[in-house]
N, C-alpha and C positions, 0 to 999 in steps of 0.2 A: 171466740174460736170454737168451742165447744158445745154453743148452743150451733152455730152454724156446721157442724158436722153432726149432732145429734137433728138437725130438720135433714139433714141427707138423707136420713135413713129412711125418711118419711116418702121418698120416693119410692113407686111400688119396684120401679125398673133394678132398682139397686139391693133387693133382700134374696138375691142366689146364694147360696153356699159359699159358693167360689169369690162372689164379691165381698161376703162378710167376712171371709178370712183375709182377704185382700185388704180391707179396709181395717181392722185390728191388726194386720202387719203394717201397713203406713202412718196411721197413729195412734198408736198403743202408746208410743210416750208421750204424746201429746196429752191423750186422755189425761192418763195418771198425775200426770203436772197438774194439768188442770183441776183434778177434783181433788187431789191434794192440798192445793192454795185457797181453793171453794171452802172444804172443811176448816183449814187454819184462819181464814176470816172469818168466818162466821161462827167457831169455838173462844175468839177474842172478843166477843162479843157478850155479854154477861144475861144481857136481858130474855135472848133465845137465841134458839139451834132449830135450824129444824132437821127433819129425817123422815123420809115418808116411809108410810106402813106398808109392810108388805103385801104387795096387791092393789096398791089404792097409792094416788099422792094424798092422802089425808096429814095435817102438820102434826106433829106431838111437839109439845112447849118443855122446853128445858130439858132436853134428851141429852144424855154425854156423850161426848166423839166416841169415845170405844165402842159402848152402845149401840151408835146408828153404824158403824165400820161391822161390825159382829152382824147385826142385822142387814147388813145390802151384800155378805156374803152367798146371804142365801139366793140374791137377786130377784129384780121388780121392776115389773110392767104397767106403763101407764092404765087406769080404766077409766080414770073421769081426768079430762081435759082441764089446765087450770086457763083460766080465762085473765088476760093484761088487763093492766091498769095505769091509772095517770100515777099512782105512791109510788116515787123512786124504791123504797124497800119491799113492793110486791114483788117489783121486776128483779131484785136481789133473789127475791127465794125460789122465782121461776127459773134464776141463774143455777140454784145451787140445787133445785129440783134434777134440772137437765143434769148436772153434774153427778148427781150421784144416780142419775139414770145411764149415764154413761161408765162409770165401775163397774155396774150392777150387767150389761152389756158387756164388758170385757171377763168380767169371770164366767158368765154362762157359756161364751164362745171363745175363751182362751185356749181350751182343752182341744177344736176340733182346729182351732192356726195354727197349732205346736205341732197336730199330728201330721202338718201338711209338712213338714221337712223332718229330717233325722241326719245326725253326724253319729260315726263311729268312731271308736279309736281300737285298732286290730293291731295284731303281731304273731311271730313266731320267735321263740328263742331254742335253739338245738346246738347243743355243748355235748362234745364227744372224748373219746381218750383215744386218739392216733398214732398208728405209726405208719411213714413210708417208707419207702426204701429203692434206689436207683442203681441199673449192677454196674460197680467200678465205682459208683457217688456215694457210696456210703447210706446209714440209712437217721431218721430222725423219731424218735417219742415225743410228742408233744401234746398238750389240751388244742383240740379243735373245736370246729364248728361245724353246723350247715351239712349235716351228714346224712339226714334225713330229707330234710327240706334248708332249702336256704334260709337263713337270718334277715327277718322283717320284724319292721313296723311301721306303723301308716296312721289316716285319718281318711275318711273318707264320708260324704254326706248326701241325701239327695232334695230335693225340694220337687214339690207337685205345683205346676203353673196351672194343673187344672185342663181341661180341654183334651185331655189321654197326655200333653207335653208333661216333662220331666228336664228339671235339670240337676246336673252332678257333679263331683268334683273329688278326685282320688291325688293323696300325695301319697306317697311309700319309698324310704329310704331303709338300711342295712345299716346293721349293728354288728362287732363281731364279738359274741357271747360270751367269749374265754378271755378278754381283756378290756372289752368294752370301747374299744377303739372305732370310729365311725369305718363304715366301708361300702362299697357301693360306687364306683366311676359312672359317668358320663361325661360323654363328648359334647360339646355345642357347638358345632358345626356337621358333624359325622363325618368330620375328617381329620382333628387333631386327636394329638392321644389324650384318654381318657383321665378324667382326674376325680380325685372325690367331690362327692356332691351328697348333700342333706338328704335330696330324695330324688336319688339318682334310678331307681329303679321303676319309679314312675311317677309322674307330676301330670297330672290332665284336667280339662274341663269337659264337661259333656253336652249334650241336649239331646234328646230319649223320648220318641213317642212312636204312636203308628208305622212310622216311615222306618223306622231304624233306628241307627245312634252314628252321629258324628261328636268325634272323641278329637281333640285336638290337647297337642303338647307333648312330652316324651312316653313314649310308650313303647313294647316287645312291636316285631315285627310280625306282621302274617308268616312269613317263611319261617320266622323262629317257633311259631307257636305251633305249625305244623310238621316239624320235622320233632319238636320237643313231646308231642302228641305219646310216639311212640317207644318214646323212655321210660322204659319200667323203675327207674330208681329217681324219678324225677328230676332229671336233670342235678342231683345234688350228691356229692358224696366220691368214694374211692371207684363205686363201680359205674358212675354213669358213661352214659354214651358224648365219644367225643367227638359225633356227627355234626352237631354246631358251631364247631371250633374250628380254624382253619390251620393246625396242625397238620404241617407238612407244607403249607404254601405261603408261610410266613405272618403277617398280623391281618386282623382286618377289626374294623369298626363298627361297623352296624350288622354284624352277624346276630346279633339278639334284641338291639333297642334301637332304635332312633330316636334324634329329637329333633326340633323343631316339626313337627309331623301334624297332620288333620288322615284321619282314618274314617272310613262310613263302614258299618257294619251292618247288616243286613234282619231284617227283624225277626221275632221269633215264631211262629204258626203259618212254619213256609211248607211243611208237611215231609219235616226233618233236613229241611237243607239250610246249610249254616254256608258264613263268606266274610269278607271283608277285606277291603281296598285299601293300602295307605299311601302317602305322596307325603315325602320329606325334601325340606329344604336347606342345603349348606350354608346359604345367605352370603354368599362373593358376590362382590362389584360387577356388574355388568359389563364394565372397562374389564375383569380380570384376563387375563390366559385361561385359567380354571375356574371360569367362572360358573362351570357346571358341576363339581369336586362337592361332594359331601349330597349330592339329590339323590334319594333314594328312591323307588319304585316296588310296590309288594302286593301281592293278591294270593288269596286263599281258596277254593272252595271248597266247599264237603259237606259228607252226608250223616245224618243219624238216625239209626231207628234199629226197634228191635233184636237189639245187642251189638250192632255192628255201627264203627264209625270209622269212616276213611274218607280223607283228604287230600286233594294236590297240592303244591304251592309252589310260588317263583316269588323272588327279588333280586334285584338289581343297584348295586351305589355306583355312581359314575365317579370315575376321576380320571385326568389327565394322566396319569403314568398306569390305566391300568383299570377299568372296571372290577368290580365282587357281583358274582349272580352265583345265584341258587337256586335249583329246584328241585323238586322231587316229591313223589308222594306215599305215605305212611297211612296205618290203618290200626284197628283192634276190632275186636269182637269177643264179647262177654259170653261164657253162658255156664251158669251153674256156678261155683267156686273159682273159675280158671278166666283169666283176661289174656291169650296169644296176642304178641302185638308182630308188626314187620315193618321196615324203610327202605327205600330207594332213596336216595341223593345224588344228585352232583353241584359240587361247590368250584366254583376256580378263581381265582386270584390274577388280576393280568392273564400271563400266558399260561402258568400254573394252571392244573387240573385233577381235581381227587374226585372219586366215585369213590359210596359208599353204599354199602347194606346191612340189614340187622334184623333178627329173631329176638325176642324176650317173650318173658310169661309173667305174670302172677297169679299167684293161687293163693283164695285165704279162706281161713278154716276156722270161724268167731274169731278169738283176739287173735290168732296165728296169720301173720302173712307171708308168705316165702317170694323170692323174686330170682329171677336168673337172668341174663340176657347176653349173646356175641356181636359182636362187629367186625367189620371186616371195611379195611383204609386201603385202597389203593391210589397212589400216585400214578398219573399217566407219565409215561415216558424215563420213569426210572424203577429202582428195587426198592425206594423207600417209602415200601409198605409197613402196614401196622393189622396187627388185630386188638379184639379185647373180650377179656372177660367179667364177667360178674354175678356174685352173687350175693343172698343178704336173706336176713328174719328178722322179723319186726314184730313184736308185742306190743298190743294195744289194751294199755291200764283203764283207759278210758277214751270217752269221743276226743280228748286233746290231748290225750299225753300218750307217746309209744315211748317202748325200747328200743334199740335195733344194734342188728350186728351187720356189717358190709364189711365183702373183699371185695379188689379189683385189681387185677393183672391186663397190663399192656404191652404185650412182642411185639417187636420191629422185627423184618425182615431183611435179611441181607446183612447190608452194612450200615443200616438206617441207625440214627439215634433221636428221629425229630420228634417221636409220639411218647406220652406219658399219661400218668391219670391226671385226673384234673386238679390242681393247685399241690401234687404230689412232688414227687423226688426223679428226675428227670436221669436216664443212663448214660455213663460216658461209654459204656462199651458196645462197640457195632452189634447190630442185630442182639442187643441185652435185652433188658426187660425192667417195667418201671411198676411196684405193687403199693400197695393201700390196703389199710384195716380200719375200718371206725367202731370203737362201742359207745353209744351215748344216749341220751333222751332228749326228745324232741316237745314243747308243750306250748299249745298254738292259745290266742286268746281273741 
């Protein structure tokens, strides 16, 4: 087996780069088996061992295994051809020649197979000290989370097929840091309610070259990514924005993930123009009533360059009692210290319909970062509306570790009680008000 993959190589068609590493990832365990049982026969053997000199198959007589192991580390290339014979134990040593030509070939190019893939293992953990508070609900102290950035951790890996292809593969699931309790829902279908999942927050396969990247399995949506664009607090915490949420029009499902999903994303040195398409599927029976309930539709475009990046987006989930669509477009622009960002939305639910808008800034000053931002929630056709406010400082100890302080205040208007901060203390009293305070540290890996 080993003489017959060691004459492969003798083909000149087969010594690319690409096929060498190709060929030590198909049988790299092959080799090793083999020159490992090569040396353990022929160490049982009393009379001789051989081992060829480095440079040369020249034989040394009575060499020790460690020996010849320590010396084919350094690896050896045939120079002078050994020539067959009719002595069954020539054809032994030309056996065990090729064998440890074959080690001697996997350590010299072990280095450049390994570098053709990488796995990571990444996370964040952000643990805070909370309080809400809801007017008429009383309010709550408690150890939080996710005040900075949300609660992750993942794996993720890529492999080079060589020819500019790439393939990839990201899982990332939620932890919640103050108790350790898994968290993170997904739906599987984008139409039942959501439950926990391992890695619920994303699970994909990829394939990566020239063309783009087609990303399939659960993943954020376009629409989510572009209206999250213009969240100065990251989507996370007392003061974020609760433009992705469908507060005020009842639940929805695929406002941020979808799954079962295939996404194309658009490549990069398009001369700053970014994109990407997804198409999800609910998976009901053909025979259903709703057999279209859980399909989602999403597309993005936008631009970057020179401190400015603004985007449009739309989505769409169909379902028999009621489609969710969204669109709208968001923007920022850098320059100096200061990042101003702005949104437009509109989100609706069935017949339901909420327009939204929002100003925020950041500004940072070395480790100093300050953040502000308002919204403004209108429902169409009634008074339950919302605004919000927010603000926050962040010290940065280092590239992974901040402090932060956030607040965040959400008015209802009228006789509204539908709007709150997010995972906050919700108002029983009309036209009340729902607040948030985090202090915590945030330390990504």
């Amino acid at each position: 087996m080993v003489a017959r993959i060691i004459d492969r190589r003798s083909d000149s068609k087969n010594k690319s780069a690409t096929n060498r590493s190709r060929f030590l990832r198909r049988f790299r365990g092959q080799i090793r088996k083999a020159v490992a049982e090569a040396i353990a026969r022929e160490a049982a053997d009393p009379g001789r061992f051989l081992c060829p000199v480095i440079g040369s198959l020249e034989e040394s007589s009575r060499t020790s295994v460690g020996s010849c192991q320590s010396r084919l580390a350094i690896g050896a290339k045939s120079t002078t051809p050994a020539s067959p014979s009719a002595d069954p134990s020539t054809h032994v040593e030309i056996h065990m020649k090729k064998s440890l030509i074959a080690l001697a070939v996997l350590g010299a190019f072990a280095g450049a197979a390994s570098a053709q893939s990488s796995v990571t293992l990444f996370g964040i953990a952000d643990v805070n000290v909370q309080q809400v508070k809801g007017d008429g609900n009383g309010s709550i102290t408690r150890v939080g989370n996710s005040g900075y950035n949300t609660n992750r951790w993942g794996i993720r890996g890529e492999e080079d097929l060589g020819r500019g292809l790439k393939a990839g593969f990201w899982l990332e699931g939620q932890v919640n840091s103050d108790d350790g309790t898994l968290a993170g829902a997904a739906s599987t279908d984008n139409q039942s309610s959501p439950s926990t999942a391992l890695f619920g927050r994303r699970a994909t396969v990829s394939l990566m070259g020239g063309f783009g990247e087609v990303r399939i399995g659960r993943d954020l949506t376009p629409d989510f990514n572009g209206i999250a664009s213009a969240d100065v607090f990251l989507v996370a915490g007392s003061a974020q924005s609760l433009g992705y949420t469908c507060q005020g029009l009842g639940t929805c499902v695929t406002n941020v993930r979808a799954s079962n999903s295939v996404t194309y994303f658009l490549p990069s040195g398009l001369g700053g123009l970014y994109g990407s398409v997804m198409y999800a599927l609910g998976e009901n029976a053909s025979t259903a009533t709703n057999k279209k309930d859980g399909r989602h539709t999403a597309a993005r475009l936008g631009f970057s360059g020179a401190g400015l990046d603004v985007s449009a987006f739309l989505g769409q989930t169909e379902y028999l009692a009621g489609d969710y669509k969204r669109q709208g477009i968001a923007g920022s622009y850098t320059f100096g210290a200061f990042r101003p960002t702005a949104f437009w939305a509109k989100t609706k639910r069935g017949t339901a319909e909420r327009k939204d808008w929002g100003l925020g800034v950041t500004a940072t000053f070395g480790p100093h970062i300050l953040r502000a931002q308002y919204n403004d929630y209108d429902v169409s056709g009634t008074t339950n509306d919302a605004s919000l406010l927010g603000i926050g400082y962040a010290y940065s100890l280092s590239r992974r570790t901040v402090l932060y302080a956030t607040y965040g205040r959400v008015d209802n208007d009228g006789a509204g009680t539908a709007f709150s901060t997010v995972s906050g203390r919700s108002t029983t009293r009309p036209g009340g008000s729902s607040t948030g305070m985090d202090f915590g540290v945030r330390h990504s890996f």
